[in-house]
C-alpha positions as CSV (number, residue, x, y, z in Angstrom):
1,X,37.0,12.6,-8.6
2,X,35.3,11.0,-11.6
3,X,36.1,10.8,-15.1
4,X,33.8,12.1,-17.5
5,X,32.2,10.1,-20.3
6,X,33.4,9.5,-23.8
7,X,29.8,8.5,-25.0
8,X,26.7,9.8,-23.9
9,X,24.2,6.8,-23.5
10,X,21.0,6.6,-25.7
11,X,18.2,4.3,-26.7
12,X,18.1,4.1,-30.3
13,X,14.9,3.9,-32.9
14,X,15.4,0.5,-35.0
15,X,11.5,-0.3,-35.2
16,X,11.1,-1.2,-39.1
17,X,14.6,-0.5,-40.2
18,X,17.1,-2.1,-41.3
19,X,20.1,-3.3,-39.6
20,X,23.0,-4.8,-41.4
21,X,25.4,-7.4,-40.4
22,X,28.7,-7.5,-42.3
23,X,30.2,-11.4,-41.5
24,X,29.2,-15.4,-41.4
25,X,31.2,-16.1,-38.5
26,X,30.8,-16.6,-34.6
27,X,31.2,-12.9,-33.6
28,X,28.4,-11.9,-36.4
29,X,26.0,-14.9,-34.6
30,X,26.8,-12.9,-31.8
31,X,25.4,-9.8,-33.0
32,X,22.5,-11.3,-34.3
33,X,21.3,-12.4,-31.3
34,X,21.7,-9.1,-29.8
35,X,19.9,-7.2,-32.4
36,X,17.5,-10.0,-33.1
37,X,15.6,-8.6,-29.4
38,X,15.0,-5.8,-31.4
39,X,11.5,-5.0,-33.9
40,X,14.4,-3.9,-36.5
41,X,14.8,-5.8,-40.0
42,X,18.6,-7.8,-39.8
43,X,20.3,-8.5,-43.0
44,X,23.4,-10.6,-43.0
45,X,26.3,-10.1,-46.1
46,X,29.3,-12.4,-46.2
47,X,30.3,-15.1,-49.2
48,X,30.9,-17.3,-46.8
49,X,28.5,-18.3,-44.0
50,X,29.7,-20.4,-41.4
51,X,27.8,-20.4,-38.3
52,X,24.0,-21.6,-38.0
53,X,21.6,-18.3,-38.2
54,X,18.4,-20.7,-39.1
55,X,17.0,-19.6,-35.1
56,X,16.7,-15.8,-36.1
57,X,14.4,-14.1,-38.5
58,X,17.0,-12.6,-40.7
59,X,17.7,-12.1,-44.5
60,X,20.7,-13.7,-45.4
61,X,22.3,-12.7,-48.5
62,X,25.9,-15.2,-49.5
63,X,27.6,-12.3,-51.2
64,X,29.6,-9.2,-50.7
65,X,28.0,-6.3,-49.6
66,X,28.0,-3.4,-51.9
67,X,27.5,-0.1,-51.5
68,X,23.4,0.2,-52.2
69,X,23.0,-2.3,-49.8
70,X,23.5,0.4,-47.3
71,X,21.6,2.7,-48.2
72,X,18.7,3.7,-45.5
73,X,20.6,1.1,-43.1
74,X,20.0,2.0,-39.4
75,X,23.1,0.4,-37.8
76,X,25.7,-1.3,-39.3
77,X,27.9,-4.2,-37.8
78,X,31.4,-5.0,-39.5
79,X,32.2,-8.9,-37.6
80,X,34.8,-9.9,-40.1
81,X,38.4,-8.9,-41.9
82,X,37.6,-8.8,-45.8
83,X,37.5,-6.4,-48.7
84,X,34.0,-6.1,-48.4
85,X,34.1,-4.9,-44.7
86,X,36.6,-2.5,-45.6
87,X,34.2,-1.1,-48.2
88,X,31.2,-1.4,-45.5
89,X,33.3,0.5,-42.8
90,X,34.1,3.6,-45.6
91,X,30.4,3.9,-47.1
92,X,28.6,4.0,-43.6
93,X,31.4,6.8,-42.4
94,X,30.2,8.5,-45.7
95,X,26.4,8.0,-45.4
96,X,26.6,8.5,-41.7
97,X,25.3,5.6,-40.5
98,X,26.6,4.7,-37.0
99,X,29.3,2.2,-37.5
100,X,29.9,-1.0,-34.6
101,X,33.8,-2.9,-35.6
102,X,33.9,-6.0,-33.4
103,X,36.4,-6.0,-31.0
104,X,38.1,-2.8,-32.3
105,X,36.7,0.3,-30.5
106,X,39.0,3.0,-32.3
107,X,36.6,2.4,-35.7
108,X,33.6,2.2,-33.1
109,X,30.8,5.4,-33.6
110,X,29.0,3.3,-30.9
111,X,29.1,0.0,-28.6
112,X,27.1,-2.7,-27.6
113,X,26.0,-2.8,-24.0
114,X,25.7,-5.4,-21.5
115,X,21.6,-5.7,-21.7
116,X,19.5,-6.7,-19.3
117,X,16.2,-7.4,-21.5
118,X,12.3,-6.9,-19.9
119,X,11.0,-5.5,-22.7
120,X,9.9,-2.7,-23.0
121,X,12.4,-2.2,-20.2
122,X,16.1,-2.3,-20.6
123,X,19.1,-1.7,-18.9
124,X,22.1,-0.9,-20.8
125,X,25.4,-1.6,-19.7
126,X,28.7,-0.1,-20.9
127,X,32.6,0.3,-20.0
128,X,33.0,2.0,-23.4
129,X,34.7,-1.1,-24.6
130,X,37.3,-1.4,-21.8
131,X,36.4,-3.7,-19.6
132,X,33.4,-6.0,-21.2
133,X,33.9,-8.6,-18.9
134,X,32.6,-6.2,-15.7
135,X,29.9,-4.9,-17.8
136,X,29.0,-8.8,-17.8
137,X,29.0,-9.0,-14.5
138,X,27.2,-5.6,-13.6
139,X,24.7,-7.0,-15.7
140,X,24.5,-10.4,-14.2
141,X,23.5,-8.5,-10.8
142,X,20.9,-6.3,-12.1
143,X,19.4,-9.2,-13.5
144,X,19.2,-11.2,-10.4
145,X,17.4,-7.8,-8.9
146,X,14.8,-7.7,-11.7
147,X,11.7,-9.6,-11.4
148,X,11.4,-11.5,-14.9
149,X,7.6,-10.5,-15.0
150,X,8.6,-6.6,-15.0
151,X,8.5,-6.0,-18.5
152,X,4.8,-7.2,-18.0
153,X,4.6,-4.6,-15.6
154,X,6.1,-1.4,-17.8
155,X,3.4,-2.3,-20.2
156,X,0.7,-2.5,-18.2
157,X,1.7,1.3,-17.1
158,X,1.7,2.3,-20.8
159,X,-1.4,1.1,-21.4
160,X,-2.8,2.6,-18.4
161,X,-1.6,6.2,-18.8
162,X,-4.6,8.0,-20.0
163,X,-7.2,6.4,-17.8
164,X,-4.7,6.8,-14.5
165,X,-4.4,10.8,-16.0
166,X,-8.1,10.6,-15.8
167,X,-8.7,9.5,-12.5
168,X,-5.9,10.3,-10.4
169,X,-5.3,14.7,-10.8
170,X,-3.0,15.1,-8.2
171,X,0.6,14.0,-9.6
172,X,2.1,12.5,-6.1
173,X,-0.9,10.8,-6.2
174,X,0.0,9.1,-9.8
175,X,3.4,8.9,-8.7
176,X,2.0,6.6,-5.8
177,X,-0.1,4.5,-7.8
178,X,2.7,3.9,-10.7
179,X,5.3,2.9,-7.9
180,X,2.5,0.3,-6.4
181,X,1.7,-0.9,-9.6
182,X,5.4,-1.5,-10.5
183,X,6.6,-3.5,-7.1
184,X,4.1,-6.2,-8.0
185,X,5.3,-7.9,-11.1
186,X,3.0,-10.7,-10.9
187,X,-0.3,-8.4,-11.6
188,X,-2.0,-9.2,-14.5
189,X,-4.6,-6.1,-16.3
190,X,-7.5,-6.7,-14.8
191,X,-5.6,-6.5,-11.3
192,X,-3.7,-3.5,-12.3
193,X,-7.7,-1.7,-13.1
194,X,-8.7,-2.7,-9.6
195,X,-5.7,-0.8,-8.4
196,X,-6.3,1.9,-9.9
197,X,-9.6,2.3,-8.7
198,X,-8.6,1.8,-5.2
199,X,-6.0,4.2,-5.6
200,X,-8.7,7.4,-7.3
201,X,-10.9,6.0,-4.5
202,X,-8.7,6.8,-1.5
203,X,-5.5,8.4,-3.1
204,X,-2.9,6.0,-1.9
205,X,-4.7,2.6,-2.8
206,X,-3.7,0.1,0.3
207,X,-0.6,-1.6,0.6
208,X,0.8,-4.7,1.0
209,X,3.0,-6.9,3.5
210,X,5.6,-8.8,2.8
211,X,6.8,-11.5,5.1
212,X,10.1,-12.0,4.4
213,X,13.2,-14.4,5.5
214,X,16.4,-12.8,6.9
215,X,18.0,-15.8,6.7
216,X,20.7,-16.8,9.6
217,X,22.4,-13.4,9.2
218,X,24.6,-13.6,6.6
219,X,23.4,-10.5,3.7
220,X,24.6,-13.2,0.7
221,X,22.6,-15.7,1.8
222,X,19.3,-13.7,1.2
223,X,17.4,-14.6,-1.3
224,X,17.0,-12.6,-4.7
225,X,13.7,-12.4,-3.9
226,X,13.9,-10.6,-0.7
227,X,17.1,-8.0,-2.1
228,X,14.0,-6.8,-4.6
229,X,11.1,-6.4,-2.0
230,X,13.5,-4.6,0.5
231,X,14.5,-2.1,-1.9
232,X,10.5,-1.5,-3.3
233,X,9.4,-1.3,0.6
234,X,8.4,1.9,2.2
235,X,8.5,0.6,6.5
236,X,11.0,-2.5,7.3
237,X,9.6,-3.7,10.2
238,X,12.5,-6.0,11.7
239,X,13.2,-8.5,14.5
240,X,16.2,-8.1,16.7
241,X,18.1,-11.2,15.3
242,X,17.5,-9.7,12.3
243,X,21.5,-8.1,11.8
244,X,21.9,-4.1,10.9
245,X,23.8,-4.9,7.6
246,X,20.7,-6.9,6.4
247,X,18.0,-4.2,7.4
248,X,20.2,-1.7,5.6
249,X,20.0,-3.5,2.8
250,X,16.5,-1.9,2.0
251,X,16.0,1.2,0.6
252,X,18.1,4.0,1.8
253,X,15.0,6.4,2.7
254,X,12.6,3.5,4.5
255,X,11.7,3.6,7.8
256,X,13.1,1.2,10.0
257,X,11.0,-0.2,12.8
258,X,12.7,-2.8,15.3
259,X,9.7,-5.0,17.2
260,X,13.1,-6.4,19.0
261,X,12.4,-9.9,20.7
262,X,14.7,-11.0,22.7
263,X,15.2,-13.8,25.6
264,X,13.2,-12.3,28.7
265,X,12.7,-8.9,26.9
266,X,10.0,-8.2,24.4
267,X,9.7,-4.2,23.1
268,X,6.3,-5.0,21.1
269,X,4.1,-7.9,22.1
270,X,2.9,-10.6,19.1
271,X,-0.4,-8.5,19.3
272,X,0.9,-5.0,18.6
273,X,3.0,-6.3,15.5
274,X,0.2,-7.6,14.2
275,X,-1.2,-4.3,14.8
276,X,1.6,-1.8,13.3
277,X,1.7,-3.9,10.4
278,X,-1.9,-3.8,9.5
279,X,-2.1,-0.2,10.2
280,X,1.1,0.6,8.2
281,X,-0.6,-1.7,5.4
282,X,-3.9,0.3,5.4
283,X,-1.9,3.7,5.1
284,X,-0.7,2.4,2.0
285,X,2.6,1.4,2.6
286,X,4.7,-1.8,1.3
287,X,5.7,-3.3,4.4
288,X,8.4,-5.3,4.9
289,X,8.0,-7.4,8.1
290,X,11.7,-9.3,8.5
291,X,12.1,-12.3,10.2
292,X,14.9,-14.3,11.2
293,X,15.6,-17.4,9.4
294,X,12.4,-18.7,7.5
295,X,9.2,-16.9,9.0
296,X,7.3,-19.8,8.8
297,X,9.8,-21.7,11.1
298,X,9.4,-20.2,14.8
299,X,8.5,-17.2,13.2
300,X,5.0,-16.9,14.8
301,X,4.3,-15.7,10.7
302,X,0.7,-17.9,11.2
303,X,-0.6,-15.3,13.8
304,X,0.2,-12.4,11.6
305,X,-1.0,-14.0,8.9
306,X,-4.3,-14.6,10.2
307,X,-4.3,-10.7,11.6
308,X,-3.7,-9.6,7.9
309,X,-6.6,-11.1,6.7
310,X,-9.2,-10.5,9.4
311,X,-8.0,-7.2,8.2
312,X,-7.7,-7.9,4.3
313,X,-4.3,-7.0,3.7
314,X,-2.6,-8.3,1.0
315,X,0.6,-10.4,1.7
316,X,3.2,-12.3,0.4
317,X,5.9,-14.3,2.1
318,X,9.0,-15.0,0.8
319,X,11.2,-18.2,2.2
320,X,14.4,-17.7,4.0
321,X,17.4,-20.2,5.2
322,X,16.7,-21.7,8.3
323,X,19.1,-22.0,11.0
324,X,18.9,-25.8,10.9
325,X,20.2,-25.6,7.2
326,X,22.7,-22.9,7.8
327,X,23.7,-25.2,11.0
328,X,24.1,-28.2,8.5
329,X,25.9,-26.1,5.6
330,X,28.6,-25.1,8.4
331,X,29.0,-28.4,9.1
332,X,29.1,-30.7,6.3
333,X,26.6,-32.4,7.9
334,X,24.1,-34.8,6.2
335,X,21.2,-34.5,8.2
336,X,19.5,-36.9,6.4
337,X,21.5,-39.8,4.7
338,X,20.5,-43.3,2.8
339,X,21.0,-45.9,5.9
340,X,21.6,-43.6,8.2
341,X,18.6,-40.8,8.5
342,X,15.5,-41.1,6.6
343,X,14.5,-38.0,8.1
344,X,14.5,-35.0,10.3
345,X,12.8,-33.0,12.9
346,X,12.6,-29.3,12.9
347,X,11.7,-28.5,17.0
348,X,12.3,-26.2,20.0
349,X,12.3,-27.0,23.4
350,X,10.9,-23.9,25.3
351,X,7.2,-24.9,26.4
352,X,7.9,-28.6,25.6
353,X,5.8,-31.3,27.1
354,X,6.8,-34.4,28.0
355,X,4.9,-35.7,25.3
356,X,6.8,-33.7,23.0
357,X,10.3,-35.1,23.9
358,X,9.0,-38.8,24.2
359,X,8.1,-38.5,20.7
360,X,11.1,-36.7,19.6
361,X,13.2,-39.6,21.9
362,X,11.7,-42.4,19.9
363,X,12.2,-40.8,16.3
364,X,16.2,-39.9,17.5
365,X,16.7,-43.6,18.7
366,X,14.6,-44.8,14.9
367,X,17.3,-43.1,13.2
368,X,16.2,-39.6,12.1
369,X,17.8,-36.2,13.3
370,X,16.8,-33.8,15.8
371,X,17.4,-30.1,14.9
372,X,16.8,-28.3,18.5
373,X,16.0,-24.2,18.2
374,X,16.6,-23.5,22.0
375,X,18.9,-21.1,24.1
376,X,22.1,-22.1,26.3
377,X,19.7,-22.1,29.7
378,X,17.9,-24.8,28.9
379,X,20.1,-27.4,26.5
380,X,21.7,-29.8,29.2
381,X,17.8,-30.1,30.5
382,X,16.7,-30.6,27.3
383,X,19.1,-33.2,26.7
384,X,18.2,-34.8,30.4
385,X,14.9,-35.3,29.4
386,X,15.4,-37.1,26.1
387,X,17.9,-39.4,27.8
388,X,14.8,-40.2,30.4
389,X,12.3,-41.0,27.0
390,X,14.5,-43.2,25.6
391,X,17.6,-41.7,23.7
392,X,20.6,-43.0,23.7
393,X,23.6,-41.2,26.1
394,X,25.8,-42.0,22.8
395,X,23.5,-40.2,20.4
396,X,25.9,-37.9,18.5
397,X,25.5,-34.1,18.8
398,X,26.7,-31.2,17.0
399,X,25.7,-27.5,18.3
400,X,26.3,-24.3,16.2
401,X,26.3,-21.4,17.3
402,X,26.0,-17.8,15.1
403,X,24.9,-20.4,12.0
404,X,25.7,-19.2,8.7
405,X,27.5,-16.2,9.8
406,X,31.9,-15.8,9.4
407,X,31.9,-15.8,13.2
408,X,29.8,-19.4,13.8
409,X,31.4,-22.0,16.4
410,X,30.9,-25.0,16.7
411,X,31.0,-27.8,19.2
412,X,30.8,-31.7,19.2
413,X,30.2,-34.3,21.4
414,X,27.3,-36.8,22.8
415,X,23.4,-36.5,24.1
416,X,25.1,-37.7,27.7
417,X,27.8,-35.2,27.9
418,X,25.4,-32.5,26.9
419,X,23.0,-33.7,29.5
420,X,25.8,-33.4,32.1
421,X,26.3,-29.6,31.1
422,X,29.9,-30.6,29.8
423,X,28.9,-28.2,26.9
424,X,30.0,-24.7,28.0
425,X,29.0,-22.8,24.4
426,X,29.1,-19.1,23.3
427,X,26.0,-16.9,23.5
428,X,23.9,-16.7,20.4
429,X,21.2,-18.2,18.3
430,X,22.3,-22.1,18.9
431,X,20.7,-25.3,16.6
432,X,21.2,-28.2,18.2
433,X,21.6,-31.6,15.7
434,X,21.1,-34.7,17.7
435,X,21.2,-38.5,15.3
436,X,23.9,-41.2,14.1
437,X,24.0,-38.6,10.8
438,X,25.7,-35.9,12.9
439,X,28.7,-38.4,13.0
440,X,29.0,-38.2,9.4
441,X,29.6,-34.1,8.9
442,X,32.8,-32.1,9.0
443,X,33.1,-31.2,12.8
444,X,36.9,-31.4,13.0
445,X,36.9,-27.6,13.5
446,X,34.5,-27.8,16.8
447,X,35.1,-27.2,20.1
448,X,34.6,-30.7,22.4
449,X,32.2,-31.3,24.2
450,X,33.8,-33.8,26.7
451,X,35.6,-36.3,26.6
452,X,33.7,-38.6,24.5
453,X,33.6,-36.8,21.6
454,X,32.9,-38.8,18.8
455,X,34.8,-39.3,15.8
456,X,34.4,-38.2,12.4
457,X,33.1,-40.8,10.1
């Protein structure tokens, strides 16, 4: 069961009063800069002033602070031990002006939060002086989930409130447009009026895809970016690599659509994605299409793309970690190092021409690395092939399996053992690094390939 509160949170009027600072020190600095986000006037009182307040708009006075000094104060801040803060701490008690003792929250009427600052928006965060430290990092988390441009935003609705009272009647109706005008934070006013009017036009105003990067599967290794849109979007529409933790990392009351691809099975075609989404978009929905990885790497992203603007949807995409990198992080593995790789090749095998592996052939044997996106069936003929363009049987090879995930594996070994089908790997989403750079990562963990495994430089 939970603990009630001791203080009842608040936003407090400062705009064009005064707020005084009783110290010269570090901790009053401190409050200065906290105070200093404010529109309220900051005066500082101590005889002695040690730290540097030259960055902040304040009045400093080098003297004690006496008792009319606090008269028609807002807030008062007592960041020192002297006579003179004694006196401060007994006149605001007695002109009831809320008091703030650094670091002594008995003689506290109120604390300072953790703030998260996008004015006019704030978030305040507080552990009623407990635990200030978690309230640091709380706030270091809601920050990352904030767009910086949102205070933007929260203005633009202010400014907008009688004209959208005007036009829209119907309150879910407003309530639509607001929550489409605040999940895009990089609208300026003239795009925010061309909202509206869409919105008064057809009551929901269209919506918007978002193309957005899973990543390999791991939830912390999504991007800040994609955390904010998958909480602000109304369908997730999700591939089947795409893990259950991740897709439930979107907003609790979304709907969840899988378009599941998977080897030899496909539940949607590429044509009646690019369908759903652009109908979902024209309903006025924020869509959130996740794709494994990056969607612009085997993602088939371009063919969406081009769907969403014969249909002229909006859209945004937002990068993920590709396999190849995850595959490389796992490893330790360089895949492109001075003297060694000057380069590498992002490719899949599945439809390849011959064409395709002769060129990839000659680039392996010239010293850059292959990053193969292919399944199990089809590795050792992969590898068969590039032997008969050209690549070496020795060429170095390091396959991960489940990349970036707590469960990946990983194996090591040569371009000629894997030919041979020595390789006998896991199920799951496989990269396979083939170049003299592979040699150089951190495969003492794999599984061997034959043999011949090579040995870690």
């Amino acid at each position: 069961m939970m603990g009630n509160l001791n203080t009842f949170p608040l936003s407090f009027k400062v705009k064009g009063k005064r707020i005084i600072i009783v110290g010269g020190g570090d901790e009053a600095l401190n409050k200065v800069r906290l105070v200093s986000k404010t529109t309220g006037s900051i005066e500082i009182y101590s005889p002695v002033i040690e730290s540097d307040f030259s960055a902040f708009d304040a009045q400093i006075f080098t003297r004690a602070l006496t008792p009319p000094d606090l008269i028609g104060a807002a807030l008062v801040f007592v960041a020192e031990e002297s006579d003179a803060a004694e006196l401060a701490k007994v006149e605001a008690r007695r002109l009831g002006i809320p008091l703030n003792v650094v670091d002594v929250p008995g003689e506290c009427d109120f604390y300072t939060p953790s703030i998260v600052e996008r004015a006019p928006l704030t978030v305040a965060i507080s552990t009623e002086g407990d635990a200030p430290v978690l309230a640091r990092l709380v706030r270091a988390q809601i920050e990352a989930l904030l767009a910086p441009g949102i205070g933007k935003i929260a203005s633009l609705a202010g400014g907008l409130r009688q004209k959208v009272e005007s036009l829209i009647h119907d309150g879910a109706a407003r309530r639509r447009f607001y929550e489409d005008l605040v999940t895009r934070p990089e609208m300026d006013r003239q795009a925010a009026e061309n909202l509206l009017a869409a919105h008064a036009a057809d009551g929901s105003g269209q919506g918007i895809v978002w193309l957005i990067g899973a990543g390999p599967g791991s939830e912390d290794l999504l991007t800040l970016r994609a955390q904010r849109l998958l909480q602000q979007a109304d369908v997730i529409v999700h591939d089947q690599l795409v893990p259950a933790a991740v897709v439930e990392m979107g907003r609790r009351d979304a709907e969840q659509i899988c378009v599941g691809k998977a080897r030899g099975h496909h539940s949607f075609s590429q044509a009646q994605i690019n369908a759903l989404i652009v109908r979902l978009a024209k309903e006025g929905k924020k869509v959130a299409r996740l794709k494994s990885g990056d969607p612009m790497v085997f993602g088939r992203a371009g063919e969406e793309i081009a769907a969403l603007r014969a249909a002229g949807i909006d859209y945004d995409i937002v990068p993920g970690v590709s396999a190849a990198f995850a595959a490389a992080a796992d490893t330790a593995t360089p895949i492109t190092l001075r003297q060694v790789s000057t380069g590498f090749v992002i490719a899949t095998a599945h439809g390849a021409e011959d064409a395709d592996l002769a060129h990839w052939a000659a680039l392996a044997q010239s010293g850059l690395t292959l990053s193969l996106y292919m399944g199990k069936a089809i590795a050792a003929e992969t590898a068969g092939r590039l032997l008969a363009h050209g690549a070496a049987a020795d060429l170095p090879i390091g396959i991960v399996v489940n990349a970036g995930r707590a469960d990946h594996q990983s194996y090591a070994g040569t371009l000629g053992a894997l030919a041979l089908g020595a390789v006998d790997f896991v199920d799951g989403p496989a990269v396979i690094l083939v170049g003299r750079a592979v040699a150089h990562g951190d495969w003492t963990d794999a599984a061997s390939a034959a043999a011949d495994q090579f040995k870690v430089a």
